[in-house]
C-alpha angles and dihedrals in degrees: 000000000000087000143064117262109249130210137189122186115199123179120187122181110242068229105059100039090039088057094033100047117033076196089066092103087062098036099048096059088080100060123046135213106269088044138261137261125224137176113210133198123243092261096049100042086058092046096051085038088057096041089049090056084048100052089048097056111048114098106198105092092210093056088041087061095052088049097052081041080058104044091045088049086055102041092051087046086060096041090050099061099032096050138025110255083241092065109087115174097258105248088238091067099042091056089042080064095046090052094044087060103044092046107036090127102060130068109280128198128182090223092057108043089039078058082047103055090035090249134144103251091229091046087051096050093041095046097039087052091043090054103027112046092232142063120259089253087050100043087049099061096039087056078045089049099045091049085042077059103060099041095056089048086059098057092268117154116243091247096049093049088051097057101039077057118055094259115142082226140314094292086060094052092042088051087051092049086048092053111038091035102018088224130086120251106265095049085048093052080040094064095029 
């Protein structure tokens, strides 16, 4: 893809939007326990992004309500029609995620974090690529790229970018930049 993955984690109390929204019994079938997982297209990823900014800077809690009441209404609106209501992201897969995030920067093999998550390593791979659109490997630099990002944007050095994120050196970051943006680092911070 020509652009950064992009994530957003929520996380509402059954409290809180069960007191907040008497339509939560409706609204909450589309979503399960251990969380859901959406793609979303370009519109709709700016339109969430900026509801989500919204959402952080108001400062009336009552207004704040209705937006969240909004943004759910939305979100279940896209995850119905994208997925079954059967079809709840396995909780496996939602805390592979979760690792993968926390621990971009370290080796990470399948084997390992299936043992981890007391998986088999086959169910994980199958499952991670059904709900998730890539493969584990995929979905792992892309979380390395986004964070290299960010970095470089900062004034980090290449090599030092490389190594806070999991890359083997900066030949290896600047590969991966060649082969997810077709482009090298600097001219992709240059444009971005």
């Amino acid at each position: 893809p020509d652009t950064l993955y992009r994530r957003k984690f929520l996380c509402f109390s059954e409290a809180f939007v069960s007191d907040c929204f008497p339509e939560w019994a409706t609204l909450s079938r589309c979503f399960s326990a251990s969380g859901i997982s959406a793609t979303l297209s370009e519109a709709e990823t700016e339109r969430f992004s900026h509801l989500i900014d919204e959402i952080e800077r108001e400062p009336v809690l009552f207004r704040k309500k209705l937006l969240i009441y909004y943004f759910l209404s939305l979100l279940s609106e896209v995850i119905a029609k994208s997925r079954p209501e059967s079809e709840a992201v396995p909780a496996y897969v939602v805390e592979a995620l979760r690792y993968l995030e926390e621990h971009y920067a370290k080796r990470i093999v399948a084997s390992a974090l299936a043992e981890h998550l007391h998986i088999g390593r086959t169910a994980l791979l199958t499952a991670f690529r059904r709900y998730t659109d890539r493969t584990l490997g995929e979905y792992l630099t892309q979380c390395r790229l986004r964070h290299a990002v960010r970095l470089l944007k900062s004034g980090e050095t290449l090599e030092a970018t490389a190594a806070a994120c999991g890359f083997s050196d900066s030949s290896g970051l600047v590969r991966a930049f060649r082969r997810a943006y077709g482009m090298t680092p600097k001219a992709y911070t240059a444009l971005h």
